[in-house]
C-alpha positions in Angstrom: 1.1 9.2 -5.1 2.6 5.6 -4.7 5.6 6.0 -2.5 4.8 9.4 -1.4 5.0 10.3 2.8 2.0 12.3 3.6 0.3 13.3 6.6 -2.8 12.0 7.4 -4.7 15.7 7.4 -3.5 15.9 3.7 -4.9 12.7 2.7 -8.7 13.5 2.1 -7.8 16.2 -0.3 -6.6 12.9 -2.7 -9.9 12.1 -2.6 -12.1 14.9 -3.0 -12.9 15.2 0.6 -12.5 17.8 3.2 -10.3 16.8 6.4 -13.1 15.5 9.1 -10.7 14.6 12.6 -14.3 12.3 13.3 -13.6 10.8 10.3 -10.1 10.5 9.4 -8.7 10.1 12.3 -10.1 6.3 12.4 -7.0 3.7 10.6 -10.5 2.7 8.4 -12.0 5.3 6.4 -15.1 4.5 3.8 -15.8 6.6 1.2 -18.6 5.7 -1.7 -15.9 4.2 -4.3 -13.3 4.0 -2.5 -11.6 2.4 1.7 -9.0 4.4 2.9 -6.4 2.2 5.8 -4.3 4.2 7.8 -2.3 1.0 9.1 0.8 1.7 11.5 3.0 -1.0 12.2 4.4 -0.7 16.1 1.0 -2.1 17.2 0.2 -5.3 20.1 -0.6 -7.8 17.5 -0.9 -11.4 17.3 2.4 -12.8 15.2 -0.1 -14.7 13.1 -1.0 -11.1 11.9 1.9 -9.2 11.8 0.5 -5.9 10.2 2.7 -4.6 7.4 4.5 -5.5 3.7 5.2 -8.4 3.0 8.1 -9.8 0.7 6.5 -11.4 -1.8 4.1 -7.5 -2.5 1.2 -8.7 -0.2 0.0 -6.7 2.7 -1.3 -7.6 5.7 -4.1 -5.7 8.1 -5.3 -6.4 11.2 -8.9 -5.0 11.7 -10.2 -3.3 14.8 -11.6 -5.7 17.4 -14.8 -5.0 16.1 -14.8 -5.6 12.7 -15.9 -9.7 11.8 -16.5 -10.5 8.2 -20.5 -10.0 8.0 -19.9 -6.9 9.8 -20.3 -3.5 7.4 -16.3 -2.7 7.4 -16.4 -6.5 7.1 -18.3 -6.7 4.1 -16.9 -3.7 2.2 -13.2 -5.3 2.7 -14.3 -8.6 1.7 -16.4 -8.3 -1.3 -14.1 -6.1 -3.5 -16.5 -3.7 -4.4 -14.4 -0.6 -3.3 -11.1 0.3 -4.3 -8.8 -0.5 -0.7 -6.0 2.3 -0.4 -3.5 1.8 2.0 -1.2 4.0 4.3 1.4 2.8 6.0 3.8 3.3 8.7 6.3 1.5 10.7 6.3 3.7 14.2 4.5 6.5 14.7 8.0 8.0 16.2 9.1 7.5 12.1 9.2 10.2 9.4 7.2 12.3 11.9 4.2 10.8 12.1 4.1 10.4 7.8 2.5 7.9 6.3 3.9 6.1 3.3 1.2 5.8 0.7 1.5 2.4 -0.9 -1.1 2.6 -3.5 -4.2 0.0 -4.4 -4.2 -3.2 -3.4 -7.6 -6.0 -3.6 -8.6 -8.8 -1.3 -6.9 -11.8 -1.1 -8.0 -13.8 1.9 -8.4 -13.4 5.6 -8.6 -15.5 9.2 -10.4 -14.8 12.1 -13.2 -12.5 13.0 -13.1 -9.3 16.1 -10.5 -8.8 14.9 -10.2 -10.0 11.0 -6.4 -10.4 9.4 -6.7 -9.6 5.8 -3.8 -10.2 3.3 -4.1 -8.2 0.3 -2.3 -8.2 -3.0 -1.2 -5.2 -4.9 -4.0 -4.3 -7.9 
């Protein structure tokens, strides 16, 4: 799967799931074992948390303006208890509309809160 472009309505099937547009449709999806991030990079971000790889294998995620570290999303980032997935794409105008699955990464530290910038490291 690592390295693989896939659209995002093929993406659920990975995971056992049925394609929800309610559901996956969001960039954050939570399933019981597992958080799936849709993350595309051509968003208004802050240049403290430029969304995307990094060059030394970390990755890092911008939340929604909503999400604060005590907040459910939050919490399930945070505390490591589910296995994060991420998806990613620089533009949406890029492989047409594919995302690139990068595989598993875990929780490495984060700033801020509405929104939260989360660096992750591969697992």
């Amino acid at each position: 799967m690592e390295g693989t472009l896939v659209k995002r309505k093929d993406v659920p099937a990975m995971f056992g799931e049925q394609f929800n547009p309610g559901n996956w449709m969001t960039g954050h999806i939570s399933l019981q074992g597992d958080v799936v991030l849709f993350v595309t990079g051509d968003g208004d971000y802050s240049s403290e948390c430029r969304q995307g790889p990094k060059r030394n294998g970390t990755f890092v995620w911008s939340s929604q303006s909503s999400t604060a570290p005590d907040s459910k999303k939050g919490r399930e980032i945070l505390d490591g208890e589910k296995t994060v997935h991420i998806f990613w794409r620089e533009t949406k105008r890029k492989h047409n509309c594919q995302f690139q699955a990068l595989g598993t990464y875990v929780y490495k530290s984060h700033k801020g809160s509405k929104p939260m910038c989360v660096t992750f490291m591969p697992q």
